[in-house]
RODO-2510 file (C-alpha; in nm, 4 decimals, decimal comma):
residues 334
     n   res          X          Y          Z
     1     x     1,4399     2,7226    -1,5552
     2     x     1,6622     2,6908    -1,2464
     3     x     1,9879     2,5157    -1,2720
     4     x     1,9903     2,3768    -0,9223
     5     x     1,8087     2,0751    -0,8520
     6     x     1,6795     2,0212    -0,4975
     7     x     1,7551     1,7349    -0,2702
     8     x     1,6530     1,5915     0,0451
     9     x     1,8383     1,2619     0,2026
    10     x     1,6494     0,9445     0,1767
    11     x     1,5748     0,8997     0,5760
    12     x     1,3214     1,1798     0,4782
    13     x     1,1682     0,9373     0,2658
    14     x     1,1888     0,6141     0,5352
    15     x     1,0632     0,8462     0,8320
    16     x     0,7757     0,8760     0,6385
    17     x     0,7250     0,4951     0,5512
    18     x     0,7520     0,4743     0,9091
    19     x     0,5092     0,6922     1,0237
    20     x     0,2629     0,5510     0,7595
    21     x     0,3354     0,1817     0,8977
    22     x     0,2584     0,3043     1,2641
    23     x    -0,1061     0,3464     1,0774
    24     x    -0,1027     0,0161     0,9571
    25     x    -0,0671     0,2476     0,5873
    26     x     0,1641     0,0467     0,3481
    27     x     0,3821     0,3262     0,1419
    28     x     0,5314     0,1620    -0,0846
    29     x     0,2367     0,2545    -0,3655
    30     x     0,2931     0,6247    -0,3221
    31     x     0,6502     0,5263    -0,3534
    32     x     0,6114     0,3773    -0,6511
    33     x     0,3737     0,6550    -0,7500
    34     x     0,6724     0,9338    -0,6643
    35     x     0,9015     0,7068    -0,8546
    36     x     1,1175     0,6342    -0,5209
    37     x     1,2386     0,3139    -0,5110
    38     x     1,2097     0,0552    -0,1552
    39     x     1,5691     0,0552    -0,1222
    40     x     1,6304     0,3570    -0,0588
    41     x     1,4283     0,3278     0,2736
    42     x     1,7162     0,1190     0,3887
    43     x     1,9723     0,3859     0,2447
    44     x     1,9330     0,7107     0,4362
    45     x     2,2758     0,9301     0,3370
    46     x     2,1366     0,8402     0,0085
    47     x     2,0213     1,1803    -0,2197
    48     x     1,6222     1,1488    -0,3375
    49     x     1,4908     1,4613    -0,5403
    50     x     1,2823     1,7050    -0,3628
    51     x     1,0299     1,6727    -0,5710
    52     x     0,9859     1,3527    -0,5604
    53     x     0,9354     1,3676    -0,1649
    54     x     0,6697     1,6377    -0,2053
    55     x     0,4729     1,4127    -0,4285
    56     x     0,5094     1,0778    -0,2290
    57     x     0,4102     1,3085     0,1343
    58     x     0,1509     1,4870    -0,0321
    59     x    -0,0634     1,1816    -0,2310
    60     x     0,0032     0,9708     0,0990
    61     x    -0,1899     1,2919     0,3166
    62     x    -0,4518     1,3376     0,0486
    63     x    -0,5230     0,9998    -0,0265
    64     x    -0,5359     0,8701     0,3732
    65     x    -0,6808     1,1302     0,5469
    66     x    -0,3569     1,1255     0,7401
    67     x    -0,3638     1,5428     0,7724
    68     x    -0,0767     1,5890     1,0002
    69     x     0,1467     1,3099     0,8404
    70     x     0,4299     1,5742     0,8641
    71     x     0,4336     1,6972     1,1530
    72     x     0,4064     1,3478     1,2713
    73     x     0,7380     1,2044     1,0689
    74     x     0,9328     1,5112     1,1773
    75     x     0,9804     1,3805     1,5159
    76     x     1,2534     1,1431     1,5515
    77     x     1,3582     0,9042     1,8543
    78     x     1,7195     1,0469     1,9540
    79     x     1,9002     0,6783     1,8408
    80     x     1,7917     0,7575     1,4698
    81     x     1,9256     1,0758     1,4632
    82     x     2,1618     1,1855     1,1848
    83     x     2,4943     1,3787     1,1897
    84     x     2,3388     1,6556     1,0883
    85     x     2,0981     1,6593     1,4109
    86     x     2,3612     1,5254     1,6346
    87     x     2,5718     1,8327     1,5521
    88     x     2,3071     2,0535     1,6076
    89     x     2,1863     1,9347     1,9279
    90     x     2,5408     1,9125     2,0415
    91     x     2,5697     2,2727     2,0341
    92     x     2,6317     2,4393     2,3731
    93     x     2,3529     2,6826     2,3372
    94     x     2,0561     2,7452     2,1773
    95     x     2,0968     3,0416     1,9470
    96     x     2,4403     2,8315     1,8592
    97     x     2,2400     2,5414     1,7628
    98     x     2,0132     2,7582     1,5544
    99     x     2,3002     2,9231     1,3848
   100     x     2,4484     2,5660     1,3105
   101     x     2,1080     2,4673     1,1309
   102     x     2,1914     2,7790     0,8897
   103     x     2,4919     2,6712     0,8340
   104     x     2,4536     2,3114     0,7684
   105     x     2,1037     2,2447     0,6580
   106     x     2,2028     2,2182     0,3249
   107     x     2,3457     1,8550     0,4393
   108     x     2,0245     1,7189     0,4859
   109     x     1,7888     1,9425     0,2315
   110     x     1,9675     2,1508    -0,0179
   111     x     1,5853     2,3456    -0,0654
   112     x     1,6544     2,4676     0,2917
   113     x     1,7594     2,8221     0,3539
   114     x     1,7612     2,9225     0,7265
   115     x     1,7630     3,2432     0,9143
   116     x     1,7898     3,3418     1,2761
   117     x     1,6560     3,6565     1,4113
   118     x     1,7221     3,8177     1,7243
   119     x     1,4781     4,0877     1,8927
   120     x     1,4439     4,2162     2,2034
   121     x     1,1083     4,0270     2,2998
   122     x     1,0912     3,7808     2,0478
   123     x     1,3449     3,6120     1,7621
   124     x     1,2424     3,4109     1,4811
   125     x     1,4136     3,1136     1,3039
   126     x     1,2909     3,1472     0,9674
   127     x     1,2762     2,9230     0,6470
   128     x     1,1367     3,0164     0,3040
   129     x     0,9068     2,7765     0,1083
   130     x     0,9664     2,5645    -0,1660
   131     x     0,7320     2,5082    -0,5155
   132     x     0,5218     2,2207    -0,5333
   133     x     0,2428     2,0338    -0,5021
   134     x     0,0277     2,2580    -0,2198
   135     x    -0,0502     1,9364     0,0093
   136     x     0,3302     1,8683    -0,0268
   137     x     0,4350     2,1739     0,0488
   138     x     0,1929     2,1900     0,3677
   139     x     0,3250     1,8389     0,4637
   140     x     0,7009     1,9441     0,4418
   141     x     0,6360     2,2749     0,6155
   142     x     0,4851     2,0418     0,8863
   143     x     0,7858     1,8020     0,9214
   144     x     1,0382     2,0738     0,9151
   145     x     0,8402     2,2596     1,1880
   146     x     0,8022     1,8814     1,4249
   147     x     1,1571     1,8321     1,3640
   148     x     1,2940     2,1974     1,4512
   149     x     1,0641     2,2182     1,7348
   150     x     1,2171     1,8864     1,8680
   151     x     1,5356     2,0755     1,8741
   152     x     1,4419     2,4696     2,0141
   153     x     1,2962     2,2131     2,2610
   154     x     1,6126     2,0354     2,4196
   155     x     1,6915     2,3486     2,5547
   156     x     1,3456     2,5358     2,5692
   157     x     1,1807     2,2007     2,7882
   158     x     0,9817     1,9451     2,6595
   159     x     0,6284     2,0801     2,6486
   160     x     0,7698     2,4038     2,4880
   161     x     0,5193     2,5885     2,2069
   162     x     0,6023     2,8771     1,9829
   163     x     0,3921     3,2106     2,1127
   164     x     0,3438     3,2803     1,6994
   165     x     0,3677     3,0129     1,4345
   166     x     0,3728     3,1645     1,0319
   167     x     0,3182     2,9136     0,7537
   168     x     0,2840     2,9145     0,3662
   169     x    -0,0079     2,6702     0,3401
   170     x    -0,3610     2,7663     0,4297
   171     x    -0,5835     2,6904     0,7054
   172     x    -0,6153     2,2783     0,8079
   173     x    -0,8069     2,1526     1,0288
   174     x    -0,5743     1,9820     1,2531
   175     x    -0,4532     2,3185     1,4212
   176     x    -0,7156     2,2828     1,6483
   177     x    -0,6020     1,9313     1,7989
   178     x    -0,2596     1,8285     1,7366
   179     x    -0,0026     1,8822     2,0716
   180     x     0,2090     2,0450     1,8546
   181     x    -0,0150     2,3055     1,7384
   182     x    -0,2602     2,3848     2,0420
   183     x    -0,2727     2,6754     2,1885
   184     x    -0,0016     2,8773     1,9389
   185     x    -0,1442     3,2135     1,7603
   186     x    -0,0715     3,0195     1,4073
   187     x    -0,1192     3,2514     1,0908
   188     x    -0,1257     3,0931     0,7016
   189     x    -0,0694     3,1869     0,3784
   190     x     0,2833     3,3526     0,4692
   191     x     0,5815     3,3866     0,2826
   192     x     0,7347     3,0761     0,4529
   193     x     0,7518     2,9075     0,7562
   194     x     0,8546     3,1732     1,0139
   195     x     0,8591     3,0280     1,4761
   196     x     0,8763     3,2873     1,7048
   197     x     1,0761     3,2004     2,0220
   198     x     1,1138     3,3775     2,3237
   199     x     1,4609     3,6204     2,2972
   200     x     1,5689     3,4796     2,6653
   201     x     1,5792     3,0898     2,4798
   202     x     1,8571     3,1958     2,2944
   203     x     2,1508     3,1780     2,5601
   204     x     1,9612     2,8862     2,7111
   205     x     2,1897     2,5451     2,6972
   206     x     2,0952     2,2218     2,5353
   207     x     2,0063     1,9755     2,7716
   208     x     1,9410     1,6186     2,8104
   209     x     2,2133     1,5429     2,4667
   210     x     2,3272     1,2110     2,5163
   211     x     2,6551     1,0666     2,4702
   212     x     2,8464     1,3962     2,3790
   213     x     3,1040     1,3925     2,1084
   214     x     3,4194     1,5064     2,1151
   215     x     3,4689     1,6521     1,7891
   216     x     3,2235     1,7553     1,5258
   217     x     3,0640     1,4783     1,2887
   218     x     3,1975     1,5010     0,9649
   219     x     3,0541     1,5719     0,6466
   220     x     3,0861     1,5418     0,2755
   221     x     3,0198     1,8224     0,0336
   222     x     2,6530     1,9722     0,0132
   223     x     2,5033     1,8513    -0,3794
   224     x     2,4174     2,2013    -0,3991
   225     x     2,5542     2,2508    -0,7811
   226     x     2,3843     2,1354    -1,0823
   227     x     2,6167     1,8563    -1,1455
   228     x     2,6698     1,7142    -0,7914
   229     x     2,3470     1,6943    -0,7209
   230     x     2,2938     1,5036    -1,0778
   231     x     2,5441     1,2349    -0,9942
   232     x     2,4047     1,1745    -0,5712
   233     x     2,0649     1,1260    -0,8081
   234     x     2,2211     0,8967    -1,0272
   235     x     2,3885     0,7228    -0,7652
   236     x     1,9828     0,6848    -0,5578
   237     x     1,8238     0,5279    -0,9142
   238     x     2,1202     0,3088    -0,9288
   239     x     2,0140     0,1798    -0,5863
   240     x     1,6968     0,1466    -0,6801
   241     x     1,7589    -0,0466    -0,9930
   242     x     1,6476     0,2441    -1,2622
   243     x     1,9951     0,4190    -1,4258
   244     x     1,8520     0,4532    -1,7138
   245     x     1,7857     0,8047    -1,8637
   246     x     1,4592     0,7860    -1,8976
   247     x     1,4342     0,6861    -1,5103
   248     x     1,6490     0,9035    -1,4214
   249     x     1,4685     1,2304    -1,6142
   250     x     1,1357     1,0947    -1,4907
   251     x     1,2700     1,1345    -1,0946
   252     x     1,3729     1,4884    -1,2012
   253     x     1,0419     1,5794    -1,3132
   254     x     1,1949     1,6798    -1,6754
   255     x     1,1666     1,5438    -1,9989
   256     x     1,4948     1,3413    -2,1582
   257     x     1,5309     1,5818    -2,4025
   258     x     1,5475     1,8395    -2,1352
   259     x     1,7829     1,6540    -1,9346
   260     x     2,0251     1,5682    -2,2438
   261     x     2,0573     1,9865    -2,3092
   262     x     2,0746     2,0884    -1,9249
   263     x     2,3732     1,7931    -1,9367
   264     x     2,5665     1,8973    -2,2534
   265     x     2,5207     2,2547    -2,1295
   266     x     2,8033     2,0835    -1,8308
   267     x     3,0009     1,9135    -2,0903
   268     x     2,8189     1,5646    -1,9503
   269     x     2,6501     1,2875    -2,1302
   270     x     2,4800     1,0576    -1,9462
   271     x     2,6123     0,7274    -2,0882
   272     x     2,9173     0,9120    -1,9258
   273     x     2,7878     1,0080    -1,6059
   274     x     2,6311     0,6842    -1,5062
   275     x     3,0011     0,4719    -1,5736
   276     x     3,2041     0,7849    -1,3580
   277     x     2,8978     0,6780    -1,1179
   278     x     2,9005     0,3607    -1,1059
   279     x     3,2570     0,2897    -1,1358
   280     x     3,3356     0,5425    -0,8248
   281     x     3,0639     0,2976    -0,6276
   282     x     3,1984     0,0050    -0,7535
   283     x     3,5870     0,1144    -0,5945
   284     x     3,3892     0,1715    -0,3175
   285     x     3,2502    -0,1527    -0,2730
   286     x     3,5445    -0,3469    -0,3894
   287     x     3,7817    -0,1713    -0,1189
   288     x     3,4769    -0,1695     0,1667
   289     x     3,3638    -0,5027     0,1464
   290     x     3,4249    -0,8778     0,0583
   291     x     3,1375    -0,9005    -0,1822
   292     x     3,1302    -1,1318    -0,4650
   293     x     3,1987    -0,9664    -0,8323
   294     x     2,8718    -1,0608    -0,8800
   295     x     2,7034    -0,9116    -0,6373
   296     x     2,8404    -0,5792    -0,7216
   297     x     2,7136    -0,6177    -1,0377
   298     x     2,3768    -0,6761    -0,9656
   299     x     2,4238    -0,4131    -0,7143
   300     x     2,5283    -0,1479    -0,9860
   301     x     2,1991    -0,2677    -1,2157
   302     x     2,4528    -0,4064    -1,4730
   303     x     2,2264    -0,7508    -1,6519
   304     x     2,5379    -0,9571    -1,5984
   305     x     2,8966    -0,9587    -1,3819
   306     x     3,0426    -0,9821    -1,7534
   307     x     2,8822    -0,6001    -1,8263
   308     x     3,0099    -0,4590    -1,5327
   309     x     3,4092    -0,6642    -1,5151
   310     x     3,4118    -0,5029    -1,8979
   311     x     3,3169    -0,1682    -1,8579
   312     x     3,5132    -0,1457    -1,5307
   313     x     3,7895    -0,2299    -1,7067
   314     x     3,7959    -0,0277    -1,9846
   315     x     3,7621     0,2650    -1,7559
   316     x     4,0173     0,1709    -1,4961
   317     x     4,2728    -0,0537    -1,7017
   318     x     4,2319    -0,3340    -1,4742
   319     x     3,9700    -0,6264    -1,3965
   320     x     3,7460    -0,5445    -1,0287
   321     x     3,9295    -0,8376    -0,9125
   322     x     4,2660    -0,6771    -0,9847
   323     x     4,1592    -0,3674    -0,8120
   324     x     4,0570    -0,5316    -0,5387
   325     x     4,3927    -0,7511    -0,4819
   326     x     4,5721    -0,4165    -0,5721
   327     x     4,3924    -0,2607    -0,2758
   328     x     4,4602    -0,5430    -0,0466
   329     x     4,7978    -0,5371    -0,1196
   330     x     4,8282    -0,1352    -0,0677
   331     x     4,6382    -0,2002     0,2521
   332     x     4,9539    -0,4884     0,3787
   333     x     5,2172    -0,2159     0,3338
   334     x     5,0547     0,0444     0,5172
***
């Protein structure tokens, strides 16, 4: 069994409610049927497992007809970008904004392993597939595609097509219609997803980037390890309102027992990962914001303000009210 487990951020998981809502298609019941709870729709640095994505894009396709969901979602207006796509499409070239996607794509989807490849006629960006669900994996070869296409595009021009498209998934019938398909010499059942671009692109510049920054957006550490990526998973069914175990092993598409041995085998329980959790976004709250204790609680899934004022306490030797006034006052000296 692997010891990684993949993530994707939760705007994956709104861009799709989105897209479905443009159909009139409510998405909350393959939410629910993924496990994935609303919140996290209005949460989007927050981590979702991948597998949980592939199921909740994959039922929605099957069940709705809606075929080219993916490639659909993967387009995004430029004033919901992320930092991740804002530092890519700030790159002065193309081949440099390819080069940042391998570099940082584990930001935004810890599954994703990029690779550019120069030739003298053609290059290739190149991405492997993931395991799955085959309609999710179709899906989520089809919103990487829309959204990478967006970018080769701000410096290829807008009505830009890849002379050779290579996917994983098998043949759909959609290839024959859909703008971003037409007309491209597509072949399936690949290795991975695999877009030829024109070698001359490369040195092109990206154009029409709005509102330029002048230094690179920052970013926190890539969940990539077994036990980061636990705790950004704890911290999403949190949100949601689920922390416990059985919620959380459910997400991961393991059983508890499974969960309890891959968590002893990091010197972790999980009555002690969920407190480190939710007392690190408990400081966070406290220092951030004016919120009532209460609200924190409720916030952090605790039944009652008296739950989480205890347990806070006993791990940080003072009351959230103390920390907060403690912070306030370290905040006057500065």
């Amino acid at each position: 069994m692997s010891k990684r487990i993949q993530l994707v951020r939760a705007r994956y998981v709104a861009r799709i409610a989105d897209t479905l809502q443009k159909r009139s298609i409510d998405a909350l019941p393959y939410m629910k049927g993924a496990g994935i709870a609303p919140e996290l729709v209005d949460t989007p640095e927050a981590w979702v497992p991948l597998s949980q994505f592939l199921e909740l894009v994959g039922d929605a396709a099957s069940d709705t007809g809606y075929s080219t969901l993916g490639l659909d979602a993967g387009i995004t207006p430029r004033s919901r970008h992320s930092k991740f796509s804002k530092l890519v499409l700030y790159s002065p070239t193309l081949f440099q904004a390819l080069t940042s996607i391998c570099r940082n794509s584990a930001y935004e989807d810890t599954s994703a392993h990029f690779r550019v490849v120069r030739g003298v006629k053609l290059g290739w960006l190149e991405c492997g597939s993931v395991p799955g669900p085959a309609e999710g994996i179709r899906q989520m070869e089809y919103y990487r595609y829309a959204a990478l296409l967006e970018i080769i595009r701000s410096a290829a021009g807008p009505r830009w097509l890849p002379p050779q498209l290579l996917l994983a998934s098998d043949e759909s019938p959609e290839f024959d219609s859909h703008p971003l398909l037409k007309g491209t010499d597509i072949r399936f059942c690949q290795s991975g997803l695999k877009i030829a671009l024109e070698s001359r692109l490369f040195s092109l510049p990206m154009i029409n980037v709005p509102q330029v920054p002048t230094t690179e957006p920052a970013f926190s550490e890539s969940p990539v390890e077994f036990g980061q990526a636990l705790v950004e998973v704890v911290r999403s069914q949190i949100l949601g309102g689920y922390p416990a175990i059985g919620a959380t092993a459910k997400a991961l598409r393991m059983s508890v027992r499974t969960l309890q041995r891959r968590l002893f085998e990091q010197d972790m329980s999980y009555a002690g990962l969920l407190n480190f959790v939710r007392t690190e976004m408990a400081k966070q709250w406290l220092e951030q914001t004016d919120d009532a204790i209460s609200k924190i609680a409720k916030r952090l899934a605790y039944r009652h303000s008296t739950h989480f004022s205890r347990a806070f306490t006993q791990t940080c030797g003072v009351t959230p009210r103390e920390y907060r006034r403690m912070h306030e006052a370290g905040r006057l000296e500065q």
